[in-house]
LORO-209030 format. One record per residue (C-alpha): x, y, z. Coordinates in steps of 0.5 Angstrom, whole numbers, plus 500, padded with zeros to 3 digits. Example, Ala and Ser with C-alpha at 12.3 -4.5 7.8 and 13.67 -1.06 7.14 Angstrom:
BEGIN
525491516;527498514;
This chain:
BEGIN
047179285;049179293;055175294;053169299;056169306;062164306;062159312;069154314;065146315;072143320;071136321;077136323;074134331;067132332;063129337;061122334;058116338;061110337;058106342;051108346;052113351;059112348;062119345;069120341;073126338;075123331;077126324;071125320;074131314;076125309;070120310;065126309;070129303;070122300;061122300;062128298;066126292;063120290;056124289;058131286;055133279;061138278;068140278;066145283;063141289;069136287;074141288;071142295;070135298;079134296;080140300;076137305;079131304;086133305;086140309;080137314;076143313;073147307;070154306;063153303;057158301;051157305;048153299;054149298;053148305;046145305;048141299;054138302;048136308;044134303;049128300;052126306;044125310;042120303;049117303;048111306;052110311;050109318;046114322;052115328;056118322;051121319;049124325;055126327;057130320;050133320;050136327;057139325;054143319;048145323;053148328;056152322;050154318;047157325;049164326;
């Protein structure tokens, strides 16, 4: 079996709109780490989302990746934070 590719997620500055038109670099690891935490299923995706929380950043597989997408799109928080975090992992996910 192939060992995935491992990718750093850092949200420790991202662009985030906090008014329109209106961008800020701000910190986003512990809220990410805390949607992270409150959804995971496992002891493993718990793990990661305290490393999250507490180091700003996290080393993930391509999948662990798009789960953590995945969780942070239906966490219903607002759109600008959602936004914010999604386009960041995408940006990780790109070659």
């Amino acid at each position: 079996m192939k060992e995935e590719k491992k990718l750093v997620l850092n949200l420790q500055k991202v662009s985030i709109e906090t008014e329109i038109d209106k961008f800020e670099q701000k910190d986003l690891s512990k809220v990410c780490g805390n949607m992270v935490f409150q959804m995971a299923g496992d002891i493993g995706l718990e793990e990661t989302a305290r490393e999250l929380y507490h180091k700003g950043k996290v080393e993930l597989t391509e999948s662990m990746m798009k789960m953590y997408r995945g969780i942070v799109e239906h966490s219903g928080r607002p759109l600008y934070v959602i936004r914010a975090i999604t386009t960041e992992i995408d940006k990780t996910l790109k070659p």
